[in-house]
C-alpha positions as CSV (number, residue, x, y, z in Angstrom):
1,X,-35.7,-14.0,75.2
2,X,-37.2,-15.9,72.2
3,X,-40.7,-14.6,72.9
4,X,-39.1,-11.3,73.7
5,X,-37.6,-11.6,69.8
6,X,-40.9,-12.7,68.2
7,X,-43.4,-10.1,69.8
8,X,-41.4,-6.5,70.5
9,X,-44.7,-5.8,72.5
10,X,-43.6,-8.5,75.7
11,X,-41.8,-7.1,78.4
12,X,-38.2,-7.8,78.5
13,X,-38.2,-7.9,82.1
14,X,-39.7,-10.9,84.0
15,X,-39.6,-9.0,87.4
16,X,-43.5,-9.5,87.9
17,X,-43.3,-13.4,87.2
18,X,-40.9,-13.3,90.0
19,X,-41.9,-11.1,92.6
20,X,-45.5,-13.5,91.9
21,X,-43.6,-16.6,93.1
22,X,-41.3,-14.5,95.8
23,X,-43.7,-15.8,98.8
24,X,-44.1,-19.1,97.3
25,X,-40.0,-19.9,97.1
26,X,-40.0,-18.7,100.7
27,X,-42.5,-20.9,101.6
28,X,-40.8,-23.9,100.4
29,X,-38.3,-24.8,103.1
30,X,-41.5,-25.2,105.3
31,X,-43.2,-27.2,103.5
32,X,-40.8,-29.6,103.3
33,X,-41.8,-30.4,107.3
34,X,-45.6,-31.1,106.5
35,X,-45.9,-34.2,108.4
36,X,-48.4,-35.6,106.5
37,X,-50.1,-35.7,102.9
38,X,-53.5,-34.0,104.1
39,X,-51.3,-31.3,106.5
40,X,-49.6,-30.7,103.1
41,X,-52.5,-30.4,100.9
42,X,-54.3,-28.2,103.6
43,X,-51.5,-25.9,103.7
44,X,-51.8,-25.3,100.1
45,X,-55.2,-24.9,100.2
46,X,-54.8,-22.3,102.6
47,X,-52.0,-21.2,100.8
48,X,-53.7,-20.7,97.4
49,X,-57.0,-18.9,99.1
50,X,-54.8,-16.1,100.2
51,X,-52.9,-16.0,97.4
52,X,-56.0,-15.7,95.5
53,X,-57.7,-13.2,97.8
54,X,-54.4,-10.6,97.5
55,X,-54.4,-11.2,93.4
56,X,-58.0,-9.8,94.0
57,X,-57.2,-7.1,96.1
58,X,-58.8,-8.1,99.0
59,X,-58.1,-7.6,102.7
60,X,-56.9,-11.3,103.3
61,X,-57.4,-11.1,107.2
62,X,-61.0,-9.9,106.2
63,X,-62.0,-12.4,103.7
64,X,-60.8,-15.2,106.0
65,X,-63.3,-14.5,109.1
66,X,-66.2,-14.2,106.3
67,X,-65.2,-17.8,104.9
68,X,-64.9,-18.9,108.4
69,X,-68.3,-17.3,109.7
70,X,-70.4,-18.6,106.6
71,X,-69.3,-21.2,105.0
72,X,-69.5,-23.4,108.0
73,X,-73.6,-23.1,107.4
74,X,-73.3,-24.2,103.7
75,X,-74.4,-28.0,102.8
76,X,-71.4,-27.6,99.9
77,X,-70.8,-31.7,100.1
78,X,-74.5,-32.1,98.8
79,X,-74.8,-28.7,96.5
80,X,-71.1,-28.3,95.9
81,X,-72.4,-25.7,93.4
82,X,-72.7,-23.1,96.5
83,X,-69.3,-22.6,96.9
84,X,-69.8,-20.3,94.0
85,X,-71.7,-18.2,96.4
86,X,-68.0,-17.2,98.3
87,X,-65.9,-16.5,95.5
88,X,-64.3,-13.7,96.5
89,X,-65.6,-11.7,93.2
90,X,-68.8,-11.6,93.6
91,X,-69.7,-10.9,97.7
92,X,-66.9,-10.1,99.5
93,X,-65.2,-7.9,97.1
94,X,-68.5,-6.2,96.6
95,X,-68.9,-5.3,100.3
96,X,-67.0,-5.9,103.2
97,X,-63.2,-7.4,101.9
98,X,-62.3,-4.3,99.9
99,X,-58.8,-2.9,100.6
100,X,-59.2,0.5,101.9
């Protein structure tokens, strides 16, 4: 409310901030039965790539078969700079992962 006070121009309504996290509070209960510390930090991962991938407007089904056909052929432990080659932004938004 504070901000709100401050700068007329910020929305009084936080309904975007919390339909953002909607999935993520969801989520939680299941998380809480990751057996392990790497299960848990996988999930995330996965987790936060499709999170990423929707913010981007990309067809999230779509963009995970093209991580999983090429990036299996990237050496990204010795040229970790590669991985810059999948953001999302730059290939697969340009051609195949765009929601139609």
């Amino acid at each position: 409310m504070e901000n709100y006070l401050l700068d007329g121009r910020c929305s009084i309504s936080n309904n975007a901030a919390e339909n953002a996290i909607r999935l993520f509070t969801a989520g939680r209960k299941n998380w809480l039965f990751a057996d392990t510390p790497k299960g848990a930090s996988a999930s995330a991962a996965v987790y936060s790539i499709i999170e990423t991938a929707k913010a981007n407007g990309l067809t999230v089904y779509t963009y995970l078969e093209y991580l999983i056909l090429y990036m299996p052929d990237t050496d990204w432990h010795n040229y970790p700079d590669e991985l810059d080659n999948y953001a999302m932004v730059r290939k697969c938004k340009s051609s195949m992962c765009q929601v139609t």
